[in-house]
C-alpha positions as CSV (number, residue, x, y, z in Angstrom):
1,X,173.0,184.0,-11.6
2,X,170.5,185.9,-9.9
3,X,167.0,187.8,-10.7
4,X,168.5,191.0,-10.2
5,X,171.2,190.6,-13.1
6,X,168.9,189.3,-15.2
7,X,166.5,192.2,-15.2
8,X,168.5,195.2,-14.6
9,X,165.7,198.5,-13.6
10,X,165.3,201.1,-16.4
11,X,167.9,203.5,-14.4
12,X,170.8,201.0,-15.1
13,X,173.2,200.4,-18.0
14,X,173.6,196.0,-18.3
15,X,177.0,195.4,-18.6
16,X,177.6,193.0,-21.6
17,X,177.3,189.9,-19.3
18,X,173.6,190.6,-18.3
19,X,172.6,191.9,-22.0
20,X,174.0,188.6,-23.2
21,X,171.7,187.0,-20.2
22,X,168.9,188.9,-21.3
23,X,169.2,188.2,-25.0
24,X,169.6,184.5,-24.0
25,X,166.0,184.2,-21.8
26,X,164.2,186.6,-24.2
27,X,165.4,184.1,-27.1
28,X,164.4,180.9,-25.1
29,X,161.1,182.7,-24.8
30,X,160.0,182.2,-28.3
31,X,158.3,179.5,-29.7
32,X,160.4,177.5,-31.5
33,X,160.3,178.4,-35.4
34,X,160.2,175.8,-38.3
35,X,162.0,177.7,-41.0
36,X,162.9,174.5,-43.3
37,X,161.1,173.5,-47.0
38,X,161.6,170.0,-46.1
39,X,162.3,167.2,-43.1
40,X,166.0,166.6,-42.3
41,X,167.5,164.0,-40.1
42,X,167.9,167.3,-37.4
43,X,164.0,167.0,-37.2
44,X,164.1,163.2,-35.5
45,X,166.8,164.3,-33.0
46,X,164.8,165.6,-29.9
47,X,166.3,169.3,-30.1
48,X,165.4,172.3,-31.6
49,X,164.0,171.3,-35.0
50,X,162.7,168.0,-33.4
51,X,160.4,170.8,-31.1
52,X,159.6,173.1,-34.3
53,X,158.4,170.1,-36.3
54,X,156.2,169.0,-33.6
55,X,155.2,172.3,-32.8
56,X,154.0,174.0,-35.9
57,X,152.9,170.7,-37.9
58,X,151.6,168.0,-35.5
59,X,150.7,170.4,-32.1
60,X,148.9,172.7,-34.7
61,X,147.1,169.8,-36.6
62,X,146.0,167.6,-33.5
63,X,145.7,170.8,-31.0
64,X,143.9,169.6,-27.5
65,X,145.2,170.1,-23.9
66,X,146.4,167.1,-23.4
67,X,148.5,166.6,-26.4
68,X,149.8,170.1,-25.4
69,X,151.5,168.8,-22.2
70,X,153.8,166.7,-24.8
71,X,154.7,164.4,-21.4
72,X,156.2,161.0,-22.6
73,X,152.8,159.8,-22.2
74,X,148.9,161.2,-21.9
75,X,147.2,160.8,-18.8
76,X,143.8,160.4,-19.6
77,X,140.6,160.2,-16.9
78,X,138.1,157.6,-17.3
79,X,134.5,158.1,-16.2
80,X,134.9,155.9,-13.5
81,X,137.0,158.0,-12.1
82,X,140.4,156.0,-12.6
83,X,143.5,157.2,-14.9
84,X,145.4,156.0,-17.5
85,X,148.7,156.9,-19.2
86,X,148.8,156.0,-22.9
87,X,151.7,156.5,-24.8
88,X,153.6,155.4,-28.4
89,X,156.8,155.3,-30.2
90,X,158.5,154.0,-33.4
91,X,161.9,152.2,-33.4
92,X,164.6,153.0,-36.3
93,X,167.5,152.0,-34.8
94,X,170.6,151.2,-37.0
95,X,171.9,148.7,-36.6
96,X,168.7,146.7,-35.4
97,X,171.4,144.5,-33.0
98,X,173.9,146.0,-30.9
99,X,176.1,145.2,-27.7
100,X,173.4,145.1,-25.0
101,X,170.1,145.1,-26.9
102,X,168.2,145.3,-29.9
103,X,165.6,146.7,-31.1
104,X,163.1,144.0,-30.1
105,X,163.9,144.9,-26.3
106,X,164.1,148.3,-27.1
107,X,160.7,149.0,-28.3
108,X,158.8,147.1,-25.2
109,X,161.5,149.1,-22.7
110,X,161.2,152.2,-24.6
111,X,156.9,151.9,-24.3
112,X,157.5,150.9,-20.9
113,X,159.8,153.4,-19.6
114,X,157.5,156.8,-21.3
115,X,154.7,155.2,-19.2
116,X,156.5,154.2,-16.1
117,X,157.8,158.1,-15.8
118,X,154.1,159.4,-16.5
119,X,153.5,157.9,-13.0
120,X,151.7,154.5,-14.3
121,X,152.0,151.1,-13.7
122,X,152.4,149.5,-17.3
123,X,150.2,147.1,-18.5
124,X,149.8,145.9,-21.9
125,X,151.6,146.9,-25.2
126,X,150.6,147.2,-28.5
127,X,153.5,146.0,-31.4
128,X,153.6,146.8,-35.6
129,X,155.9,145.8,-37.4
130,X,156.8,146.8,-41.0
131,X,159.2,144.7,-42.1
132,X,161.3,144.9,-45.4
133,X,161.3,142.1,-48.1
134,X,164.1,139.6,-47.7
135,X,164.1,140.0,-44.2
136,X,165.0,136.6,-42.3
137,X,162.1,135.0,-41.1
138,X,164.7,132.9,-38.5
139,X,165.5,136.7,-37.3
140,X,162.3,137.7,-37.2
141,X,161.6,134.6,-35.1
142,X,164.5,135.4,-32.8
143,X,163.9,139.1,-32.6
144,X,159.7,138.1,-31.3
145,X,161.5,136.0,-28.5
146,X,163.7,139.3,-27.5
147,X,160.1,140.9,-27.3
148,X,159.0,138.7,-25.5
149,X,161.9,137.9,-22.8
150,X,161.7,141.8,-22.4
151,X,157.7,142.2,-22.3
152,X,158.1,139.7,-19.0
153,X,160.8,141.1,-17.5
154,X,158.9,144.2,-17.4
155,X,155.9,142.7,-16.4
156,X,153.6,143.9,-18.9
157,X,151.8,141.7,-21.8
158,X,152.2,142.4,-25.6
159,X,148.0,142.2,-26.4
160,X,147.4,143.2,-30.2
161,X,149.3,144.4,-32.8
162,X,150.1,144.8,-37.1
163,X,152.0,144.0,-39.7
164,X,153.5,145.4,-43.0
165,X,155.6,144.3,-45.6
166,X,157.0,146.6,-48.1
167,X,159.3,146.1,-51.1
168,X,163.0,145.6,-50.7
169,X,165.0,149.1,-50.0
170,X,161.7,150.5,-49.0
171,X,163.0,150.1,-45.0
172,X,166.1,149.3,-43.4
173,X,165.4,145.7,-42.6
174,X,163.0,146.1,-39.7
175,X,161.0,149.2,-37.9
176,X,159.0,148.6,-34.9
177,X,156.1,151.2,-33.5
178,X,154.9,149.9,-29.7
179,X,152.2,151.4,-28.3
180,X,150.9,151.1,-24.4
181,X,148.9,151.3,-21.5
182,X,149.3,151.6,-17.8
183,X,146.8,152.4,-14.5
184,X,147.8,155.7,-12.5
185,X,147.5,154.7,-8.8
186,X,145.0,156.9,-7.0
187,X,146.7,160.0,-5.7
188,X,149.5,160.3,-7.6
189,X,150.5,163.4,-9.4
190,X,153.6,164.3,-11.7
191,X,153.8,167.5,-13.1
192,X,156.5,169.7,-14.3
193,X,153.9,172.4,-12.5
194,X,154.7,171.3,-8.9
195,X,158.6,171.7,-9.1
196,X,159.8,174.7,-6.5
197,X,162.9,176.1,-6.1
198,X,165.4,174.3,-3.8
199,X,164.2,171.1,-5.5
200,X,166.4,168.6,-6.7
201,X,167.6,166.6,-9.7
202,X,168.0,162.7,-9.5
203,X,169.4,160.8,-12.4
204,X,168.8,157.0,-12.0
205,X,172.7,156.0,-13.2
206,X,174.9,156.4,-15.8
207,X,174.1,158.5,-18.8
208,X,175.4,158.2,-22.6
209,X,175.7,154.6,-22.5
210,X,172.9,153.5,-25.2
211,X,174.1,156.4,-27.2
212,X,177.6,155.8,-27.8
213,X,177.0,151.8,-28.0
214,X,175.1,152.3,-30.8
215,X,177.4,154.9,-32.6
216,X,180.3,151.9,-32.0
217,X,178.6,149.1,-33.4
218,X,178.1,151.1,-36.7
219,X,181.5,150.4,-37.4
220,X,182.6,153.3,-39.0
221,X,184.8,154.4,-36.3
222,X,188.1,152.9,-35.6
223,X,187.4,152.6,-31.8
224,X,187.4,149.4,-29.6
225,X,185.5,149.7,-25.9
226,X,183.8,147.6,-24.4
227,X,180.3,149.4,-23.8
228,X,176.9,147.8,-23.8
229,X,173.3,150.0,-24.0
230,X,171.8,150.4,-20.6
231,X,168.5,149.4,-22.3
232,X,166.2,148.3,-19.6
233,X,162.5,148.7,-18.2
234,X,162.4,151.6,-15.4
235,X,159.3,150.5,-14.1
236,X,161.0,149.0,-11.1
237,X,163.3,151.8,-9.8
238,X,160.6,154.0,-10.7
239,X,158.1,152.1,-8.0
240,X,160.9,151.9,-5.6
241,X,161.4,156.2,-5.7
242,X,157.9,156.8,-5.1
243,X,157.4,154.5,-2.7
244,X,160.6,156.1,-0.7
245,X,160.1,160.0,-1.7
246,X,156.6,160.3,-2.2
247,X,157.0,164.1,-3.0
248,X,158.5,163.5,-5.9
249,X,157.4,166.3,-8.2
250,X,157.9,164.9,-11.8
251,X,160.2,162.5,-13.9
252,X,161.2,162.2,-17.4
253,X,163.1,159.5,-19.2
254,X,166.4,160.8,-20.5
255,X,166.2,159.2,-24.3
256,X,167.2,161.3,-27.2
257,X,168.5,164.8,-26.7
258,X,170.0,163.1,-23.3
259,X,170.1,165.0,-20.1
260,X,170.3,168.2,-21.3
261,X,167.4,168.1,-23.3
262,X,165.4,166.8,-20.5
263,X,166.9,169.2,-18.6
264,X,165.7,172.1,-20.8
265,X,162.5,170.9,-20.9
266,X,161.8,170.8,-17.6
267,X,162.9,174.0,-17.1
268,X,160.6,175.8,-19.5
269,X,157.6,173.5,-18.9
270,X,158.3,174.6,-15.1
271,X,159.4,178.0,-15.5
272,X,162.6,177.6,-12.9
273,X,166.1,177.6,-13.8
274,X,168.3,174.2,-13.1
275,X,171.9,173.8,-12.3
276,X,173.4,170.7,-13.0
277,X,176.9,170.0,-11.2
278,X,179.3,168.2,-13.8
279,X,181.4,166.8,-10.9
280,X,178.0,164.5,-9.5
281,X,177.1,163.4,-13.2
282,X,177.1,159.5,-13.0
283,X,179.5,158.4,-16.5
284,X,181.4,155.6,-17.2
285,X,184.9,156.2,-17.7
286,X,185.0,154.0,-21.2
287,X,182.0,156.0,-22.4
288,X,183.4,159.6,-21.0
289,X,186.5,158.5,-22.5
290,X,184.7,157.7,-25.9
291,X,182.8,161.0,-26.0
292,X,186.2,163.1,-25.4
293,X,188.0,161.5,-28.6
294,X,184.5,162.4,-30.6
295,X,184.2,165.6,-28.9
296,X,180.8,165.1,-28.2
297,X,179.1,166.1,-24.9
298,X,178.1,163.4,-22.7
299,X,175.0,165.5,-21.2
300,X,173.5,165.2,-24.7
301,X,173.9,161.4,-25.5
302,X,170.7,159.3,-25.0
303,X,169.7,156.6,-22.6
304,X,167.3,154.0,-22.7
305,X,166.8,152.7,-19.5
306,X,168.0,155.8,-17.5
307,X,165.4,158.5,-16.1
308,X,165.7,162.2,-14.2
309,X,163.5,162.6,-11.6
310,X,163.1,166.0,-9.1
311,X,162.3,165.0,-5.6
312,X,162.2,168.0,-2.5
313,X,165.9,168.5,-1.3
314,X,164.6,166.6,2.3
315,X,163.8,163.5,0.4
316,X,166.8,163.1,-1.9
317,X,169.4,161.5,0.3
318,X,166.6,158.7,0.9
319,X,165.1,159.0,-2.6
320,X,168.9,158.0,-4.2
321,X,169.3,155.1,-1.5
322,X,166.1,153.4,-2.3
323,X,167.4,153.4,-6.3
324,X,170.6,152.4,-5.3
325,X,168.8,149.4,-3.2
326,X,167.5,148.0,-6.9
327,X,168.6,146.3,-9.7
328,X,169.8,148.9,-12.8
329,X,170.2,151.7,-10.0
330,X,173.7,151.6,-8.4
331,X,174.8,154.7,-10.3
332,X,171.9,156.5,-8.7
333,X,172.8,160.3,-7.5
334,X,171.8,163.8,-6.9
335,X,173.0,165.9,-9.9
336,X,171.7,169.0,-9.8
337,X,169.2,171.5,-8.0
338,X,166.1,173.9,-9.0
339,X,166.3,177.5,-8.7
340,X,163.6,180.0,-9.1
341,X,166.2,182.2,-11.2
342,X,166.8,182.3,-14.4
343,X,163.5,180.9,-15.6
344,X,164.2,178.8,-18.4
345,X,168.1,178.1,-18.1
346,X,169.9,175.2,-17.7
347,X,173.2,176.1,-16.2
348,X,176.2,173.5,-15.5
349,X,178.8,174.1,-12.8
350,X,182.1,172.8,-13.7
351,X,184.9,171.2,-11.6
352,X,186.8,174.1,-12.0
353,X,184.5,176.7,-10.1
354,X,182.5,178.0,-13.8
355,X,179.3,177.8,-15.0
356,X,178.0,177.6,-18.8
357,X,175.2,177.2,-20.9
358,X,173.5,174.1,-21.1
359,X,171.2,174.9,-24.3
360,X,168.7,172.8,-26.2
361,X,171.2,171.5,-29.5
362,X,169.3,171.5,-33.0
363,X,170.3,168.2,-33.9
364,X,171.7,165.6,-32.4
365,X,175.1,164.4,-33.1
366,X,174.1,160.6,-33.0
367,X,171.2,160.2,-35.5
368,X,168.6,156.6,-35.5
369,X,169.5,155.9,-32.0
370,X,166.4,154.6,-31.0
């Protein structure tokens, strides 16, 4: 995968590897194109038509430079000189309760996490709540206290908020929307802009866990494992990375979409290819084991307490033993590496000695995950 097969000179005939190559970055090239009459579940998925809805009805509606970045988070510069990361997100998630969380702890950890990986030190926390008729007020109560328990773990305070009601059938018991803020310590820059070649990719632990515990405890499956969401703040390992590899160059929480839509992003925001190495990807056997009966791909499952981060290869040895020093980071590892060649691709080499595509999907094969 080199520059050279890429873009074969006029004077030479691509075999069909490289036209296929070719066709593949000339495609990725595009903006993304929203071709649908109406909204489907494939447009809340984080792929393809998640980035074409956004894209051609929201980006072309709000347009500015900083909502162009679309970071998990805006980093916004006050008069005074000091900077802010501001960020929000809605929670859906069917079923509301599941092994390992709910959706009480995973709005404040979700809030938490977009800022934490903005580069901020996350503050306070905004909470609505629309909430359907004939919802139990005692789960409502217990749900709060989840909020709470998870608002103090990650040491941020829950400061203002709403609250709807709307007729019965109008929701699906409960959604959440959190909204927060956090202070950008002086001097410290993340941006998919400062990633170079020889770079490389550090994932924080184990990937697909929240995914596939939330397909489970839908119950439509006939599949017993014991796995639990890895929902969790990221504020901490997050502190204890920079504070080891200070040349870290960006990070991004790997939510829906996964790893390889992270992955993808980074590489287009940063114009460099990445190659991810199957072999060092951090999975739980009972999850891998899970995603092989569905025939769905790991790499594209979410996470919610899980983020990627791209550090200089001299600082990633100490960069994974710092996470691996904290709580929630055991499964820490080097997973990949930056290249300056192909621009845009996400390549994964396989145990066997291959390499394929890691593309953005369209959908996602796990719908309401967060």
């Amino acid at each position: 995968m080199t520059s050279e097969r890429l873009t074969p000179s006029a004077h030479e005939v691509p075999d069909p590897e490289d036209r296929t190559r070719i066709r593949i970055e000339e495609f990725r090239k595009r903006r993304p194109r929203l071709v649908d009459e109406v909204v489907t579940m494939a447009h809340g998925a984080g792929g393809k038509s998640s980035a074409a809805l956004v894209d051609h009805v929201f980006v072309e509606a709000f347009r500015n430079p900083e909502l162009e970045n679309l970071g998990d988070g805006a980093v916004l510069a006050l008069p005074t000189g000091e900077r802010l990361a501001f960020s929000t997100d809605s929670y859906v998630v069917a079923p509301y309760e599941f092994p390992g969380g709910s959706i009480a702890d995973l709005a404040i950890n979700g809030t938490v996490n977009d800022l934490a990986v903005s580069g901020a030190r996350p503050q306070w926390i905004s909470a609505a709540f629309v909430i359907e008729e004939g919802f139990s007020i005692d789960k409502l109560k217990q749900l709060a206290g989840e909020m709470r328990a998870a608002a103090d773990a990650a040491g941020v305070q829950i400061v203002t908020g709403d609250t709807k009601v709307v007729p019965n059938g109008a929701a699906d018991g409960l959604y959440i929307t959190t909204s927060g803020v956090g202070v950008i310590p002086a001097g410290r820059e993340l941006s998919p802009l400062a990633v170079r070649a020889g770079d490389r990719l550090i994932v924080s632990g184990t990937i697909a866990d929240h995914g596939m515990a939330i397909m489970l405890a839908r119950g439509n499956l006939d599949i017993e494992a014991d796995i639990e969401s890895d929902s969790a703040p990221v504020n901490g390992l997050v502190e204890a990375l920079l504070a080891a590899a200070p040349g870290t160059r960006w990070m991004r929480d790997a939510t829906r979409g996964g790893l390889g839509t992270v992955a993808n992003e980074l590489a287009q925001a940063a114009g460099v290819g990445v190659v991810l190495d199957e072999g060092l990807l951090p999975i739980d056997p009972t999850v891998l084991g899970c995603c092989d009966m569905l025939g769905i791909d790991p790499v594209y499952v979410a996470n919610e307490g899980k983020f990627v981060a791209v550090v200089p290869a001299d600082e990633a040895e100490v960069a994974v033993a710092a996470l691996r020093s904290q709580p929630g980071g055991a499964q820490a590892a080097v997973i990949g590496e930056v290249l300056a060649d192909p621009p845009g691709i996400v390549a994964m080499r396989t145990p066997f000695g291959g390499t394929r595509i890691v593309d953005m999907l369209v959908g996602d094969p796990l719908p309401r995950i967060c």
